[in-house]
C-alpha positions, -999 to 999 in steps of 0.1 A, spaced: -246 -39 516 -232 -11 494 -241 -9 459 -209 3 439 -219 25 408 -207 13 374 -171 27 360 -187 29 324 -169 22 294 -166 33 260 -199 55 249 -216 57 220 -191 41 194 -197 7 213 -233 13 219 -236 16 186 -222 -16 176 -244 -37 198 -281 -44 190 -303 -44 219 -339 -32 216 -351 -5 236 -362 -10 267 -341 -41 275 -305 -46 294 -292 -70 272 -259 -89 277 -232 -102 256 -205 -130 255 -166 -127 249 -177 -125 208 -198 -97 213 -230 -119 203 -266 -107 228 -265 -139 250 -297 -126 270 -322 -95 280 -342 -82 306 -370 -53 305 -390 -64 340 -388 -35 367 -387 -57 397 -379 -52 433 -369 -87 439 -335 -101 416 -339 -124 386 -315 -148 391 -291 -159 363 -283 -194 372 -248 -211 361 -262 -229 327 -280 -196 315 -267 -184 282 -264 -151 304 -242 -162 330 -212 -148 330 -217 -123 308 -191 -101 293 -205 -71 287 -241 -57 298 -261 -29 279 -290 -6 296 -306 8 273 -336 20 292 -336 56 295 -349 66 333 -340 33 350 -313 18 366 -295 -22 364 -283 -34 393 -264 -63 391 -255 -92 414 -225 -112 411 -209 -146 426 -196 -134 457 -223 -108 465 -208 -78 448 -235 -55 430 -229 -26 412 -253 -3 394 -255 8 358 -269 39 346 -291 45 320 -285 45 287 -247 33 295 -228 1 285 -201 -20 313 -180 -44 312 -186 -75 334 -153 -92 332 -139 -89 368 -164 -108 375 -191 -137 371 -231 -120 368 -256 -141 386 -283 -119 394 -302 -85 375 -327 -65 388 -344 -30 370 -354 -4 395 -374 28 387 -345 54 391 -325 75 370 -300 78 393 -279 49 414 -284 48 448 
């Protein structure tokens, strides 16, 4: 299956307004509040089971600086976002995250 890169969305100004410590991909309901975060490099996905304050998500956060977030949603669409880069999950409904060693999407 393909693996779609992230369109990012707005840069710093919004990464500056969300508080997620280094070296997590956090994620964030409608409100803006951090529902969950992740920092495990993994080469299988952590799922994000309906009921988990992360499911669904609005809005995810990679802070990590040389790895990439792929992400799984219902349906089986991924997409992969960079590092350091902020995306906005609301086409769709995140189920799955997993943290590879790369800088770069693949």
């Amino acid at each position: 299956m393909a693996v779609a890169s992230a369109p990012v969305i707005a840069a710093a100004p919004a990464q500056a307004a969300l508080e997620c410590p280094y070296p997590n991909v956090c994620f964030y309901d409608d409100s803006g509040r951090r529902t969950g975060e992740f920092n495990d490099v993994t080469s299988e996905w952590q799922n994000i089971p309906p009921g988990a304050a992360s499911h669904g998500a609005r809005l995810a956060y990679n802070t990590r600086n040389d790895d990439v977030a792929y992400l799984r949603f219902e349906g089986g669409k991924q997409l992969c976002l960079p590092p350091g880069q902020v995306f906005d999950l609301s086409n769709g409904t995140l189920n799955g995250i997993r943290i590879a060693k790369s800088a770069k999407c693949e």
